[in-house]
C-alpha positions in Angstrom: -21.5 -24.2 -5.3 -19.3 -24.1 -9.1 -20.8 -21.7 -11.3 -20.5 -23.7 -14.4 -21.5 -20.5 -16.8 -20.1 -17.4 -15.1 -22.2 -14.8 -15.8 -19.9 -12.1 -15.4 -16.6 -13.1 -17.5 -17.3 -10.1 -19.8 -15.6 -7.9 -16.8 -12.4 -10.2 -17.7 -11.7 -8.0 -20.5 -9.3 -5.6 -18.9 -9.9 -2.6 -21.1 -13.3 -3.2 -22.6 -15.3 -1.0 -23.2 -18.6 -2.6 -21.1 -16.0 -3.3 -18.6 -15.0 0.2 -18.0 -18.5 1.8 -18.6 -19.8 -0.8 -15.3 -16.3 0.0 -13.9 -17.5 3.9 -14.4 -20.5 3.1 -13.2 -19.6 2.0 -9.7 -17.2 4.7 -9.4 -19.9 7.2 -9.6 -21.2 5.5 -6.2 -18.3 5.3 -4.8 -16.4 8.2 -4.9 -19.2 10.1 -3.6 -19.7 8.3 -0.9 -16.3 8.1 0.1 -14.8 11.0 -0.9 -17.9 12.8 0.0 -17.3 12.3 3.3 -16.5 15.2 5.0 -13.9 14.0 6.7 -11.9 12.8 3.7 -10.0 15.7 2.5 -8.4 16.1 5.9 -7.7 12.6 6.4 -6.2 12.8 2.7 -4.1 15.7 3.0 -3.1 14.5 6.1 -1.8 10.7 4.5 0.0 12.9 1.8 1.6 15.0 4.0 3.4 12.1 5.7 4.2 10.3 2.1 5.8 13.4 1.0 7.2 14.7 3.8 11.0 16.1 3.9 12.0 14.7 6.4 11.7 10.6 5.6 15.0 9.0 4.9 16.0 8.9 1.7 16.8 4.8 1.8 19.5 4.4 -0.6 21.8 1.5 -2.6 25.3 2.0 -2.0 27.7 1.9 -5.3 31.0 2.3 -5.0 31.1 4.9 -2.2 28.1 6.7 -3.3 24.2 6.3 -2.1 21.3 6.1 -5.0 17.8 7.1 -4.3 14.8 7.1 -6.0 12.6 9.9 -4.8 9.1 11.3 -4.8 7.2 14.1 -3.0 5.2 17.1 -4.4 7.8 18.7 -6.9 8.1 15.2 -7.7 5.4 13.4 -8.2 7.0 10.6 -10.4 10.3 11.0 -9.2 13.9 11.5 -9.5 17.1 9.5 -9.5 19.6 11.0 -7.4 22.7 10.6 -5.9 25.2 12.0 -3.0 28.7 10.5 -1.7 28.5 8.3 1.7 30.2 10.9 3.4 27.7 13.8 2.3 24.4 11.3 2.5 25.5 10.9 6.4 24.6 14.5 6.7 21.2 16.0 7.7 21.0 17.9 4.2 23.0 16.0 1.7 24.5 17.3 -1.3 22.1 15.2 -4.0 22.6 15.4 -8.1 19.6 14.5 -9.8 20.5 11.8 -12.4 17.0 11.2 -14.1 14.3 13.3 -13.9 11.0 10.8 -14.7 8.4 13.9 -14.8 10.5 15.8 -16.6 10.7 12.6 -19.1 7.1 11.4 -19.0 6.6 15.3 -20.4 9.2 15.4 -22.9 7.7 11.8 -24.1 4.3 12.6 -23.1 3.9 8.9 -21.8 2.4 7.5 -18.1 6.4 6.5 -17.0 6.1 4.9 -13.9 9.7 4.1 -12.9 10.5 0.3 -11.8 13.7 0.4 -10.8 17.6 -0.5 -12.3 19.9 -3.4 -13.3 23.4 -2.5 -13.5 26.3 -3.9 -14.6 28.0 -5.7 -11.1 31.9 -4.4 -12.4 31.1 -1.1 -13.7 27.5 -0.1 -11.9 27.4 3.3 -13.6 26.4 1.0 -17.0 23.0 0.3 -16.1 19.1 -0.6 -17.8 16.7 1.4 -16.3 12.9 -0.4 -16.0 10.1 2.1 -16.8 6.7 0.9 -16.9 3.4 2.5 -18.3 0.8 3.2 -15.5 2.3 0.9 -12.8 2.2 -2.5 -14.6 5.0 -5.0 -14.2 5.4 -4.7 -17.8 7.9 -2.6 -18.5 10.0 -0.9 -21.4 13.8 -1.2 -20.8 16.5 1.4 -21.7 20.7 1.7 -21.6 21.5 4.2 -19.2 24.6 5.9 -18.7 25.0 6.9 -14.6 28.2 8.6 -14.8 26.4 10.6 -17.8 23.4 11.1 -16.3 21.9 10.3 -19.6 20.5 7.8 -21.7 22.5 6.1 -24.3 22.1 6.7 -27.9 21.8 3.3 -29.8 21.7 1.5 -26.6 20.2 -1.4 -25.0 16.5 -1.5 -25.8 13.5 -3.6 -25.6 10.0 -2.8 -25.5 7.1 -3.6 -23.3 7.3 -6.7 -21.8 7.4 -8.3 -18.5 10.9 -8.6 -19.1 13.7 -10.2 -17.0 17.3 -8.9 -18.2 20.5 -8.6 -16.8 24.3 -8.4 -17.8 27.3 -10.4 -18.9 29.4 -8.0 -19.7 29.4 -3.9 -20.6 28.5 -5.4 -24.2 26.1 -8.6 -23.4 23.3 -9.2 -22.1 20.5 -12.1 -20.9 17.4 -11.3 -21.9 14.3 -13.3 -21.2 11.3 -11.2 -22.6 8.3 -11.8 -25.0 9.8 -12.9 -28.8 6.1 -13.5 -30.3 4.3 -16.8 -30.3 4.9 -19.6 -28.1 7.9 -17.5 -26.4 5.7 -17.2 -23.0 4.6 -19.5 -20.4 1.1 -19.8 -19.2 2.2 -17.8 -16.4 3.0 -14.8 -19.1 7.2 -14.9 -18.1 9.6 -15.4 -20.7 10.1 -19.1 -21.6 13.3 -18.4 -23.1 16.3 -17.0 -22.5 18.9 -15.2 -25.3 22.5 -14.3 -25.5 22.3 -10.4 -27.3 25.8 -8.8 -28.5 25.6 -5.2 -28.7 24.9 -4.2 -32.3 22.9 -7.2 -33.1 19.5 -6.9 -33.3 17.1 -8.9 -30.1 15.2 -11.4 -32.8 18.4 -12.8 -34.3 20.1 -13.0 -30.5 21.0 -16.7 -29.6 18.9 -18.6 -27.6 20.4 -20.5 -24.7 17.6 -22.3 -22.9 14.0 -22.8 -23.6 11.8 -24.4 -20.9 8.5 -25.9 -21.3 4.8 -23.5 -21.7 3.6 -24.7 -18.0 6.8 -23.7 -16.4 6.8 -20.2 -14.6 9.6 -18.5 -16.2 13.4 -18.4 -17.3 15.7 -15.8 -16.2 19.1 -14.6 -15.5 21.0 -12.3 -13.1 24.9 -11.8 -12.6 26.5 -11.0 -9.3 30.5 -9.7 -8.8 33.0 -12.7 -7.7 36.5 -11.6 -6.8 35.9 -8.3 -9.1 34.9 -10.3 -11.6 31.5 -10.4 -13.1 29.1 -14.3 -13.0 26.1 -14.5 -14.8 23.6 -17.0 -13.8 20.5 -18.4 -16.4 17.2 -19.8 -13.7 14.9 -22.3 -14.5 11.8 -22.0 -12.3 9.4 -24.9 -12.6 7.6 -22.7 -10.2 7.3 -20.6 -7.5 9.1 -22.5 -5.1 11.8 -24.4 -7.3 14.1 -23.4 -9.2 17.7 -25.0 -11.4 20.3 -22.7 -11.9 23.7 -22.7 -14.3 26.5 -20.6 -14.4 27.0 -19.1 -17.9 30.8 -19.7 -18.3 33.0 -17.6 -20.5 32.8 -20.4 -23.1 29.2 -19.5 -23.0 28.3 -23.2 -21.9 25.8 -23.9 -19.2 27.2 -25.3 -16.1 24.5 -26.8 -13.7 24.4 -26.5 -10.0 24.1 -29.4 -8.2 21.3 -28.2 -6.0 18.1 -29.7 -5.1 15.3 -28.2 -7.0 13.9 -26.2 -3.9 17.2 -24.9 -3.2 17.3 -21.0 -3.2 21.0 -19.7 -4.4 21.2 -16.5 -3.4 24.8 -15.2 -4.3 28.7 -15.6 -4.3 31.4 -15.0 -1.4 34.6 -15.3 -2.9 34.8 -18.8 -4.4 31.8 -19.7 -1.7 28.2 -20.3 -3.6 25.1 -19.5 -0.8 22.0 -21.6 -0.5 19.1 -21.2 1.4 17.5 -24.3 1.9 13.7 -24.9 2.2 13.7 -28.5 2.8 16.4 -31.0 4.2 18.8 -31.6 2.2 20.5 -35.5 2.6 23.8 -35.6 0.0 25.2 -39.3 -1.2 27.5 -38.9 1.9 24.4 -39.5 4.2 25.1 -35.8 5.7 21.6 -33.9 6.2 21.3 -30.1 6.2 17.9 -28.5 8.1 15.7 -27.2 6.1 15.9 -23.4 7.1 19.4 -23.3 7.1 22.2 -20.9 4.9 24.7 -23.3 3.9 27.4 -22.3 1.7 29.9 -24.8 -1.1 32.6 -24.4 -3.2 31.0 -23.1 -6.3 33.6 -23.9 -9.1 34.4 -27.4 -7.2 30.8 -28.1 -7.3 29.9 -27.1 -10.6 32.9 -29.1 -12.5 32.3 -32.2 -10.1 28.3 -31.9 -10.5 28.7 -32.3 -6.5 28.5 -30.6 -3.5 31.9 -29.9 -2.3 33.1 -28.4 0.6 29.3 -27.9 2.0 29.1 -25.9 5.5 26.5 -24.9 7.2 26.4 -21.0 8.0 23.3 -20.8 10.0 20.7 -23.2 11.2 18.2 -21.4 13.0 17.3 -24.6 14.3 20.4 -25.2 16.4 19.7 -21.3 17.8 16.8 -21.2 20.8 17.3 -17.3 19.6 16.2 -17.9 16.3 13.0 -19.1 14.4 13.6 -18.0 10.7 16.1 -16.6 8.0 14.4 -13.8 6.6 16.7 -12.0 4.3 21.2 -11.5 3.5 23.6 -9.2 2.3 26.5 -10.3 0.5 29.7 -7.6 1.2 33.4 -7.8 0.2 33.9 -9.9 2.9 31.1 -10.5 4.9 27.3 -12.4 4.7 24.5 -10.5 6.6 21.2 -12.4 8.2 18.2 -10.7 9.2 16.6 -13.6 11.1 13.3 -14.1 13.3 12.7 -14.6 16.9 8.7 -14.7 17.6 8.4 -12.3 14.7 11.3 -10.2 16.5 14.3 -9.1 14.2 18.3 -9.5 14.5 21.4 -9.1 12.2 24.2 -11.7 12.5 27.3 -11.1 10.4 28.7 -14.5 9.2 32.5 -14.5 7.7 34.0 -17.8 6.5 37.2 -19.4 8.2 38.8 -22.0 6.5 36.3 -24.8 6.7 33.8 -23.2 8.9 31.7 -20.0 9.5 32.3 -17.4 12.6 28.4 -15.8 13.6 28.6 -12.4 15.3 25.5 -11.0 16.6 25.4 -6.8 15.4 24.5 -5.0 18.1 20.9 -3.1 17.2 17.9 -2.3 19.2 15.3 -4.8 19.6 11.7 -6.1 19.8 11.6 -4.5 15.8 12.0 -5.1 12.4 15.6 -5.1 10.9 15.6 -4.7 7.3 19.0 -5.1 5.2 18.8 -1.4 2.5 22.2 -2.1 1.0 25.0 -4.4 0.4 28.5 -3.1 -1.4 29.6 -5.7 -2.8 32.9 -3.8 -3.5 33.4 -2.6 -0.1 33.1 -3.9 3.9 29.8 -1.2 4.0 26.1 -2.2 4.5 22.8 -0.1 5.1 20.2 -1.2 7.9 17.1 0.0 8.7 15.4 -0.5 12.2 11.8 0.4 13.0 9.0 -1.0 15.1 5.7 -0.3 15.3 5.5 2.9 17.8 9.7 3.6 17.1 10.5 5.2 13.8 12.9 4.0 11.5 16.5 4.5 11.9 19.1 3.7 9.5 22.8 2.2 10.6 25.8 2.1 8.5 27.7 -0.9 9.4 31.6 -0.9 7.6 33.1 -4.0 8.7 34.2 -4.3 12.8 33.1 -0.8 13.6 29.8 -0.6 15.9 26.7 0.5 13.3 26.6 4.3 12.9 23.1 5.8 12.9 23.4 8.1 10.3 19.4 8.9 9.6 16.4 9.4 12.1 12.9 9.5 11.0 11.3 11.7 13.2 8.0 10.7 15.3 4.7 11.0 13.2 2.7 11.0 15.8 2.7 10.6 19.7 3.4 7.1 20.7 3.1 7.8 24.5 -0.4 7.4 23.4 0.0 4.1 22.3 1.5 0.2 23.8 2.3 -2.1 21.7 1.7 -5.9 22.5 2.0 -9.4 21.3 -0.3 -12.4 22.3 -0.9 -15.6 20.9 -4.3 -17.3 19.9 -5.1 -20.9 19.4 -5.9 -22.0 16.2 -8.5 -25.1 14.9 -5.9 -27.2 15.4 -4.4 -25.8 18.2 -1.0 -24.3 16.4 -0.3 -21.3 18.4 -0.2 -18.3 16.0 1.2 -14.4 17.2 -0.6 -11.8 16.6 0.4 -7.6 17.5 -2.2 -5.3 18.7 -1.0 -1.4 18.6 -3.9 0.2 21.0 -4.4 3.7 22.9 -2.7 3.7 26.5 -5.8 2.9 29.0 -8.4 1.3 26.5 -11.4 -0.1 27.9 -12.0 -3.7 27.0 -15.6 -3.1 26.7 -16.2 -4.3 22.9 -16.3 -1.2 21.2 -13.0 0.3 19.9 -13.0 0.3 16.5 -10.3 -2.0 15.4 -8.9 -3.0 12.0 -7.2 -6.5 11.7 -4.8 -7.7 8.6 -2.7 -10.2 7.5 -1.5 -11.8 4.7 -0.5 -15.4 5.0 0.9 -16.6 1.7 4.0 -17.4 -0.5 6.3 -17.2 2.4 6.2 -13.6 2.9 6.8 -12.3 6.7 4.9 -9.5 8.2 6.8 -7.6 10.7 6.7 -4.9 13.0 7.1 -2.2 10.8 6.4 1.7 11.8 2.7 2.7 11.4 2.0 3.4 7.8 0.3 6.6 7.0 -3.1 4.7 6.4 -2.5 3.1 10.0 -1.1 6.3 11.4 -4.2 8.1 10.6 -6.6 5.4 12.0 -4.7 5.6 15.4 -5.0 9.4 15.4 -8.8 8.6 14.4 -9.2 6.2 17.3 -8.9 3.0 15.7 -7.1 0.2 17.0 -4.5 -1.8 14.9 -4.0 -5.4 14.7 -1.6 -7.6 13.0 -2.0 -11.5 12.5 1.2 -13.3 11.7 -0.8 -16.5 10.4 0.7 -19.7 8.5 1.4 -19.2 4.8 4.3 -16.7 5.7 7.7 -17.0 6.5 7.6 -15.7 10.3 8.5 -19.2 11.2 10.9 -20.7 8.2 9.7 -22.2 5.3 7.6 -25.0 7.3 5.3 -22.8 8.4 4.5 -22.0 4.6 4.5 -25.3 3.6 2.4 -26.4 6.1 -0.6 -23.8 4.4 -0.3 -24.8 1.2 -2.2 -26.6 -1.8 -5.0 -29.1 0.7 -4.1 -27.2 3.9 -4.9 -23.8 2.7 -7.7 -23.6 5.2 -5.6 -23.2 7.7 -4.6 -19.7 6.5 -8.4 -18.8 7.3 -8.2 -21.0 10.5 -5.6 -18.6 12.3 -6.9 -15.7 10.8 -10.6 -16.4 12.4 -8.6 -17.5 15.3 -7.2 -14.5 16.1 -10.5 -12.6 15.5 -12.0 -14.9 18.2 -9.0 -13.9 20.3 -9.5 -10.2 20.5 -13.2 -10.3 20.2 -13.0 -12.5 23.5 -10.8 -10.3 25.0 -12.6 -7.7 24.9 -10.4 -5.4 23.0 -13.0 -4.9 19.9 -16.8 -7.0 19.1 -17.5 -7.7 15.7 -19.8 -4.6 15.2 -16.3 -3.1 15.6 -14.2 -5.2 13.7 -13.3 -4.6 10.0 -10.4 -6.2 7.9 -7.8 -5.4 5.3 -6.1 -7.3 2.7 -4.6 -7.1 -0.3 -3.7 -8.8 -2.9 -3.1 -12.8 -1.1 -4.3 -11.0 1.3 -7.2 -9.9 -0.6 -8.3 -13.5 -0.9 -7.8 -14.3 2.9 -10.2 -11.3 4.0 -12.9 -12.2 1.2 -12.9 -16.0 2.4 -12.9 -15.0 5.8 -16.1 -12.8 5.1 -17.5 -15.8 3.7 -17.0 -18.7 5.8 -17.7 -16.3 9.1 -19.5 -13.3 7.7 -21.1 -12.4 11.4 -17.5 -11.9 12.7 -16.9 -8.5 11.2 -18.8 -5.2 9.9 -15.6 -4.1 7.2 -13.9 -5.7 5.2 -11.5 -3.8 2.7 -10.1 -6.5 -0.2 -7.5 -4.4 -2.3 -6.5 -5.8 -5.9 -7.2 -9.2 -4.8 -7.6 -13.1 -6.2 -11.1 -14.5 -5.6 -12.1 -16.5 -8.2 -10.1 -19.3 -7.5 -11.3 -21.7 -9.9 -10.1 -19.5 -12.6 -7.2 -17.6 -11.4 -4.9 -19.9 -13.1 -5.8 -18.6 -16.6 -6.2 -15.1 -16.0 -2.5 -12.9 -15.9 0.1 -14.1 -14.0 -2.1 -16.5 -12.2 -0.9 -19.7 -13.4 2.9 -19.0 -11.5 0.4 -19.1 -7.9 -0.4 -23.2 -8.4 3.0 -24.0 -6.5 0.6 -22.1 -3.9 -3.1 -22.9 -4.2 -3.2 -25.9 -6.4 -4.1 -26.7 -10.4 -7.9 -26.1 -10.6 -7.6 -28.0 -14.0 -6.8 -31.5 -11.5 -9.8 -32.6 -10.2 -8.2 -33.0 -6.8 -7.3 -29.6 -6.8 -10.3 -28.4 -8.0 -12.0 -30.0 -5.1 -10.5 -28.4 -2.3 -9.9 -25.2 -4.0 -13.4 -25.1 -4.2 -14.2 -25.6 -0.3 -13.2 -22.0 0.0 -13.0 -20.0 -3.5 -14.9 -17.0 -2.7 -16.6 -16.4 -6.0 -18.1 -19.7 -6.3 -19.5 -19.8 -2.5 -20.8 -16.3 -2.1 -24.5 -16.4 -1.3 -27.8 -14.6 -1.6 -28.6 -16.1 1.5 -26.2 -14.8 3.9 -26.2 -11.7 5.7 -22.3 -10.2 4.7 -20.9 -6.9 5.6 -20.5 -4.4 3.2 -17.1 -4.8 1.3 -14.9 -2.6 -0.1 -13.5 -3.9 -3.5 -11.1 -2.2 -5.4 -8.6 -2.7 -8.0 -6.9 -1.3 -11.2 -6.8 -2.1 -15.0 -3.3 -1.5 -15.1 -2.5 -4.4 -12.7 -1.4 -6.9 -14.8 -0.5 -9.2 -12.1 -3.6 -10.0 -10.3 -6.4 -9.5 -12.9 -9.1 -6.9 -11.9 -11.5 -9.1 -12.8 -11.5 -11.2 -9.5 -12.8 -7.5 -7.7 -14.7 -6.9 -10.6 -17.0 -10.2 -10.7 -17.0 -10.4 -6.9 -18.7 -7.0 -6.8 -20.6 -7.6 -9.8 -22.2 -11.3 -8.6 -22.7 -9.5 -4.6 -24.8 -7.1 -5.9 -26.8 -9.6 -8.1 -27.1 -11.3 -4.9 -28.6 -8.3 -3.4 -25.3 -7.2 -1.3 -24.0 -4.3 -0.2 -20.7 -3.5 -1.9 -18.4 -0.3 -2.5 -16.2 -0.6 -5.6 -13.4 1.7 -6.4 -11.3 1.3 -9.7 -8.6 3.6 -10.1 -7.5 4.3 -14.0 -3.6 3.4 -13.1 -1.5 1.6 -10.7 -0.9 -1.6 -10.5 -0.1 -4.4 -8.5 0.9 -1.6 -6.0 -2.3 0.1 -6.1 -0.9 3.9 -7.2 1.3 5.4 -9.3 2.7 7.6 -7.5 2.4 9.0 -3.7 -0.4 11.4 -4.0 -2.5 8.3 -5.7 -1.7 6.6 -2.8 -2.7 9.3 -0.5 -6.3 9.5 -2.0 -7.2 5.3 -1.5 -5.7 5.5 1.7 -7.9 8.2 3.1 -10.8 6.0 1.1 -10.1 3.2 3.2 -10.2 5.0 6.5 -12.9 7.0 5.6 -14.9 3.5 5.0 -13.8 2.0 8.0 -15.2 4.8 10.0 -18.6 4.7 8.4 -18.8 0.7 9.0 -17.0 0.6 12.4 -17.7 4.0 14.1 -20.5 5.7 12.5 -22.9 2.2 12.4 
């Protein structure tokens, strides 16, 4: 049913004052009832104890010899910048300078700093912009910094708050895409176009290089180090899946790459461009490249000729019975890195370039895990690699070019994983795809329907879910009992860029589909019933736990939907929402519209049904996914006479906290529900 006047679109107004009285309002509920628990403040002290701990690694990006990392714990609540040489951060206690101190700042400044990261200067990485952003939004105010220093630059670099995407050309030029006043954003809210800014010159009188159109997603820009030398890059993204890119040359003339426009060019090797290719690729030549595949080409060649020349393939997964997917690379002096896939199993393959061809060498790591790629030196032969499952705590490898990967850091256990098996199954879905699924479970269980279990996934925009060491919210709901399962369902990128595609726009059902299949799975099993089950999502994955309540609302007694979409018939105007249609569909064509609306949860919630009680909560500081979808959903449920629990936190965003012990208190919230709904009930 299409609600054609929505009652509640007053809660769109982020910081209204009627918004954030009903906001208030709810909270009052709320946070008694959850944080009146009396088993919330050890379950919360007991999540902040393992997000501040000591002892995690301090994951770092290597530069020129030394290791950077951002850090948080109790003395630091916001953070610090600090850094350490290779040779000390291989120690257990490392020798670490602070660099920037964001507490101390936020005090001096008496502002909400939130810090968002770096962009530095590929030749001379001490030169750097550092991103901070007010309360966690994605917004963010950008500053010269000066690393060597360990200060910020008088007179530098500046621009104001923005959701700004920047990056160098050279120690006194940057690209700046950001918001110049009318008409300079998309519908999406990115930057529509992109300027060339001299130092000394002031932003509004920068040149202008490209302009797109208002229903494109963004411009950008980002620069990468070549043979020592310094490329900038200027990106065109129609949307979230496409993208035309041009080498800025040192004429300051754009230079297209002849790519097709789903192409992903993710860096330079030498004189070798890299591409990772989401569909087939045919060239004039009638030779085909697999969609799936790394292939690399002569950049400069290709560029002047407007042709690919010199095109190889690096790695096919599809040629590989060992391999399903490419999930991520790391671009050294001499070397590409590949985290791929296997059944939702990690490996690392090193790939270096021969004359005309690649050589793949397999990198000898533990297994049945998930290998993530920390840092690439561009400058040197070195690379940082994290492996972790979901009962083995992380360790991180250094890998320098043919010598076997040192480990060099060694979480230590959380908790006792003798207690625990890990397994994989598979359900069948509607239409009979096979989809995995892991299920992390005390040793012994009885398969008698009644362990409380929490299920997520998130099935969306490519993104793979992996068997990643028990988070502290999971950690705690192990110790508590629970029993954990995770759904790798279509949408992601567990299986290469097919088994996105073949989720999206008209088949986004399907996403729901595996989800409810796997729920069928370990409800038939015996593992967990749905008095016992309850659900988790956030964000996409907000959505795919609200639909799922919807269309099967007798399946499960929790649901948890964390800073989610749900009114999908108006997502597209609200924030960032109109860079998702790639995903979802245009609700503005009436084909769209039509199927969108077979499973929009905001439009097809009714007072009819008998749903669980959900757990809603969001943030006005998310400026990414508006917190009015969790707003209106809680708002029309209770009209409906639902249960609900919502939660709005003051700060935030998209990540839900800003900073670890904010974390630590919806964390515990969420465990604390899911034993009310699943245990105590």
């Amino acid at each position: 049913m299409e609600i054609l006047e929505d009652p509640f679109i007053w809660l769109e107004e982020v910081e209204g004052t009627n918004s954030l009285a009903w906001a208030a309002e709810q909270n009052a509920l709320s946070i008694p009832r959850l944080q009146g628990d009396p088993r919330f403040e050890t379950i919360r002290s007991e999540i902040e104890a393992v997000l501040t701990s000591e002892d995690r690694i301090p994951s770092g990006s290597l530069v020129n010899g030394r290791v950077y990392n951002f850090w948080q714990d109790n003395d630091h609540v916001r953070g610090i910048l600090r850094r350490t040489t290779l040779e000390s951060y291989a120690d257990d206690n490392p020798d670490w300078e602070t660099v920037l101190d964001i507490d101390e700042l936020a005090t001096i400044e008496n502002a909400n700093w939130v810090y968002k990261g770096r962009t530095c200067l590929p030749s001379n990485p001490t030169r750097c912009l550092i991103h901070l952003s007010d309360g966690g939004k994605d917004a963010v105010v950008i500053r010269e910094f000066d690393l060597d220093a360990a200060n910020f630059i008088d007179g530098g670099f500046f621009v104001g708050e923005a959701k700004t995407n920047i990056d160098w050309v050279d120690a006194n030029t940057l690209l700046v895409g950001s918001d110049f006043g009318e008409g300079s954003l998309t519908t999406s809210g990115y930057a529509r176009t992109l300027r060339l800014w001299k130092r000394g010159a002031a932003l509004e009188n920068a040149e202008q290089i490209i302009e797109t159109v208002v229903e494109d997603m963004s411009v950008g820009a980002f620069s990468v180090l070549a043979d020592e030398s310094d490329l900038s890059f200027v990106v065109r993204r129609p949307d979230f899946f496409t993208e035309e890119t041009w080498l800025l040359t040192e004429q300051g003339i754009l230079a297209k790459l002849p790519l097709q426009i789903d192409a992903n060019f993710q860096g330079v090797l030498g004189q070798r461009g890299l591409v990772l290719l989401r569909s087939d690729w045919t060239l004039a030549d009638g030779e085909s490249y697999a969609a799936g595949s790394l292939v690399s080409l002569d950049l400069l060649a290709s560029i002047r000729t407007q042709t690919p020349v010199a095109i190889t393939t690096v790695l096919n997964p599809k040629t590989n019975d060992q391999l399903d997917a490419i999930s991520s690379i790391g671009i050294t002096s001499d070397s590409v890195y590949v985290t791929a896939l296997k059944d939702v199993a990690g490996t690392l393959l090193r790939a270096r370039p021969d004359e005309d061809s690649w050589q793949i060498s397999r990198i000898e790591l533990p297994e049945n895990g998930n290998i993530q790629i920390i840092s690439a030196d561009h400058s040197t032969d070195s690379l940082l690699v994290n492996y972790e499952s979901f009962l083995i705590p992380d360790t991180l490898y250094l890998i320098e070019g043919e010598v076997a990967p040192e480990p060099i850091k060694a979480l230590q256990h959380r908790f006792d994983a003798s207690d625990f098996v890990t397994e994989q199954h598979f359900a069948s879905s509607a239409d009979g795809t096979r989809i995995p699924y892991f299920v992390v479970r005390p040793v012994g269980v009885e398969m008698d329907g009644t362990n409380p279990t929490e299920m997520t996934a998130y099935g969306g925009f490519e993104i793979s879910r992996t068997p990643t060491y028990m988070s502290a919210l999971d950690q705690v709901w192990l110790e508590q009992g629970g029993i954990y399962v995770l759904a790798n369902i279509r949408g992601g990128g567990e299986y290469g860029p097919t088994w996105h595609q073949s989720a999206l726009l008209e088949n986004r059902q399907r996403v729901f589909d595996d989800f409810i299949a796997v729920a069928e799975d370990i409800i038939s099993s015996g593992l967990t019933s749905s008095e016992h089950l309850g659900i988790r999502g956030g964000s996409n994955g907000g959505l795919l736990v609200t639909a799922v309540m919807v269309q099967r609302p007798e399946m499960f007694s929790a649901i948890i939907s964390a800073v989610p979409l749900i009114d999908m018939l108006r997502y597209h105007k609200l924030l960032a929402g109109a860079s998702w249609t790639a995903e979802y569909g245009n609700p503005d064509i009436p084909e769209h519209r039509a199927f969108i609306s077979r499973y929009s949860p905001y439009q097809l919630v009714s007072p009819e049904a008998d749903y669980p009680e959900i757990f809603l909560w969001t943030n006005p500081k998310d400026d990414r996914v508006h917190p009015g979808h969790a707003r209106k959903m809680a708002a029309r449920m209770l009209e409906q006479g639902h249960d609900i629990i919502y939660f709005e936190n003051s700060e935030g965003g998209h990540g839900g906290g800003a900073n670890l012990n904010q974390l630590a208190v919806t964390d515990a919230m969420q465990i604390v529900y899911f034993l009310q709904q699943l245990v105590d009930n």
